[in-house]
C-alpha positions, 0 to 999 in steps of 0.5 A: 500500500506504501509505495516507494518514491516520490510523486506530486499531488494531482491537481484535483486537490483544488487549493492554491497557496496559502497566504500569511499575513495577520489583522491586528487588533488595536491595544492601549500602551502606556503610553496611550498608543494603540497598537496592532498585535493580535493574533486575529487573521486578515479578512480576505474573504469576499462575501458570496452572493446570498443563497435563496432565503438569505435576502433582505431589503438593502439598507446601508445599515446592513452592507453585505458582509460575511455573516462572522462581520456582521456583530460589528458592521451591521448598525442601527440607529440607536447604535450608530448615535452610541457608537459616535458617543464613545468616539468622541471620548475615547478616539474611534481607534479606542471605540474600534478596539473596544468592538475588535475585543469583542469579536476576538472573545468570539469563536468564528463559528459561534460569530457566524451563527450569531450572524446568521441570528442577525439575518433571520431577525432582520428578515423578521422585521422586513416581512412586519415592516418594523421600523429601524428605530423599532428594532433596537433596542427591541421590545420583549414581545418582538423578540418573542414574536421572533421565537414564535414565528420559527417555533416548529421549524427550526430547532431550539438551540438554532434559536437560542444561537440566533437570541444570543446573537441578537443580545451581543449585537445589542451589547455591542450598540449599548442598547438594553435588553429586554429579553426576560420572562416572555422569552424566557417562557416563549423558549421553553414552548419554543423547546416543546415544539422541537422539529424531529432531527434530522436523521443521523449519519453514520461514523466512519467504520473500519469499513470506510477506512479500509475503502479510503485506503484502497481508493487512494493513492499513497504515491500522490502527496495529495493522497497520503496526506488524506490518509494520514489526515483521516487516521488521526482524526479516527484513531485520535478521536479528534476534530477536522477542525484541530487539524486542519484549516477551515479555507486556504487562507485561514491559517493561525500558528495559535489556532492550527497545527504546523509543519514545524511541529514536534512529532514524536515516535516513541515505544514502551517496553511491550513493544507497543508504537506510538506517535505524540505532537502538540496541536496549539488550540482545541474546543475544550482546552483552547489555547492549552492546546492538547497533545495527539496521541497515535497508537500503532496498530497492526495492518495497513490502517496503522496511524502511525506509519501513515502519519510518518508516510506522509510527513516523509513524502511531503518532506519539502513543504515549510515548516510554515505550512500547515501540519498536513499540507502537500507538495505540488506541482513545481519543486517546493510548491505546496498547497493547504489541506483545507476541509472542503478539500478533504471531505470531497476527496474522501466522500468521491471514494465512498460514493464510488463504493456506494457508502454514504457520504459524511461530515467530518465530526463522523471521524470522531465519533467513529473513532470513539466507538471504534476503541470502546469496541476494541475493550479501550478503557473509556478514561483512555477514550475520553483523555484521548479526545479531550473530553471531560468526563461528564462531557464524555458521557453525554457524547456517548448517548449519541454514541448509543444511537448509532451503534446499530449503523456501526455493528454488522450483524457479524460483529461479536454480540460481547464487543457491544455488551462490554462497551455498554458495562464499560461505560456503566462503570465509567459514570458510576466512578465519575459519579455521573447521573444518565439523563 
């Protein structure tokens, strides 16, 4: 399956190079400068034409921005008048850098839900006809009208994304909130009238990695550093978004694994493999970062030689460079391994095999199973990815629910009744109480 030699990535990978280059956010020395040191990345992205359903009436208090933009781009009246005020006192440097403080305490993601809230309540009011000065500081019962109007369509924790959007957005303009009983009793009916979830996916199996591995080409730059991407995302139970880059030029040395990072084979005296690098950032620990743990296996799906085979093979990408970025093309050309990307790359070879196609959090979670099947305590599991313990045991209920996807009738019916005794012992020494 390892081939000798070098080969250069095809150009399906569909990446360009990838670009430096960070946004500063403005700092108050001493001496009372503002200074640009934060580690935030330039906003090089172009907002996309808005999708069906993501129209509003054009306003230039809402220019057309990428929804992460939208807490601090988008204005109101009431917000225009306060953020003048503060100006005025504190400089419209200091006022932008009280703003960008915000938005840093933010998640991308969670910036851009919280966008998306922005859109819908808009939305809102356009079809209602509110006016601007309505709008902000909202009343009470337009915000629960605005729950009311998405009760049993869209899932509750989708609105209370949107709500807590709509309370930063406030925040951010100095307008009060007023989002108290009415809403707080219009969420609880709102929790009521939940639409049913969308159905499951399977995790990746064993089966689908088997069918990557032999689907791919480990010659190719390109498919080894798939390969090696996809094995410590499953054996280390980790998320796509620890290791790699959301787009090409999205790159953060505090948020994402690089090149240059240490990797580590290392034994114990049983003779037992393994691999350990440090990854800068994760979900639960932040800037702590965590450290990815690979335990060799026997067979062809071994994480250890394919994370070695890759980091040879791609052995002139930059220390610079992302951990999993790939050689192409010209001599010392590279490209990023981007989500997208990957996903597309390994669902093309599922789809030819006629296996579904999956999202990325279907690594960990397969992965997850996968080792509690294996007899691997769920102390080990749950360390493995980071997970706190009740944390763990909530992430195995959904676990539960799709153990009937992840087990062929062939498997060994004691496999599953020892992970099920496993996990009964793990929530009573933890003192956990099953919901």
């Amino acid at each position: 399956m390892y081939r000798e030699g070098r080969t250069l990535a095809p150009t399906r990978a569909g990446a360009s190079e990838l670009a430096g280059g960070s946004q500063g956010l403005h700092t108050l020395k001493r001496g009372g400068r503002w200074l640009s040191d934060s580690p935030r990345p330039s906003r090089q992205r172009k907002p996309r034409r808005p999708k069906a359903g993501n129209e509003i009436r054009p306003s230039p208090l809402r220019p057309h921005v990428l929804a992460e933009d939208r807490i601090l781009k988008w204005q109101t009246p009431a917000g225009w008048q306060y953020r003048t005020k503060i100006a005025s006192v504190i400089t419209q440097e200091g006022a932008d850098a009280v703003f960008e403080l915000v938005l840093a305490g933010l998640e991308p993601d969670t910036a851009k839900n919280y966008g998306a809230g922005l859109l819908r309540f808009t939305q809102f009011c356009d079809e209602l006809g509110i006016r601007e000065e309505g709008r902000m500081p909202a009343p009470e019962y337009l915000l629960a009208a605005f729950l009311a109007r998405h009760a049993g369509t869209v899932q509750h924790k989708t609105m209370g994304n949107w709500l807590s959007g709509l309370r930063v957005h406030h925040a951010v303009n100095g307008a009060s909130w007023s989002g108290d009983m009415l809403v707080k009793y219009a969420k609880k009916g709102a929790k009521k009238l939940n639409p049913p979830s969308l159905p499951k996916r399977p995790p990746v199996t064993l089966e689908h990695m088997e069918a990557l591995l032999n689907g791919l080409d480990l010659a190719y730059t390109f498919d080894a550093a798939v390969f090696a991407l996809a094995s410590t995302a499953f054996w280390g139970c980790r998320r796509l978004g620890e290791l790699l880059i959301p787009s090409r030029k999205a790159f953060r040395p505090d948020r994402h694994v690089a090149r240059s990072a240490k990797v580590g084979y290392r034994s114990i005296p049983n003779g037992t493999r393994y691999a350990i690098f440090h990854i800068p950032w994760t979900k639960t620990t932040a800037s702590e970062g965590a450290d990815i743990i690979l335990t060799g296996i026997s067979g062809f799906l071994d994480p250890v030689t394919a994370l070695r085979h890759h980091l040879n093979i791609n052995s002139t990408v930059p220390g610079v460079a992302p951990l999993f970025a790939f050689e192409d093309g010209e001599e010392g050309a590279w490209r990023p391994m981007t989500r997208d990307v990957f996903l597309r790359r390994c669902n093309t070879i599922w789809s030819g095999t006629g296996m579904e196609n999956l999202s990325g959090h279907c690594f960990r979670i397969g992965g997850a199973t996968e080792l509690l099947l294996r007899g691997i305590h769920p102390d080990v599991v749950s360390a493995l990815g980071s997970w706190k313990s009740w944390a763990f045991l909530d992430y195995w209920r959904k676990i539960e629910s799709i153990i009937p996807l992840f087990i062929s009738q062939a498997s060994d019916p004691s496999r599953l009744q020892l992970m099920k005794t496993s996990m009964d012992n793990f929530r009573c020494r933890h003192s956990l109480r099953d919901q």
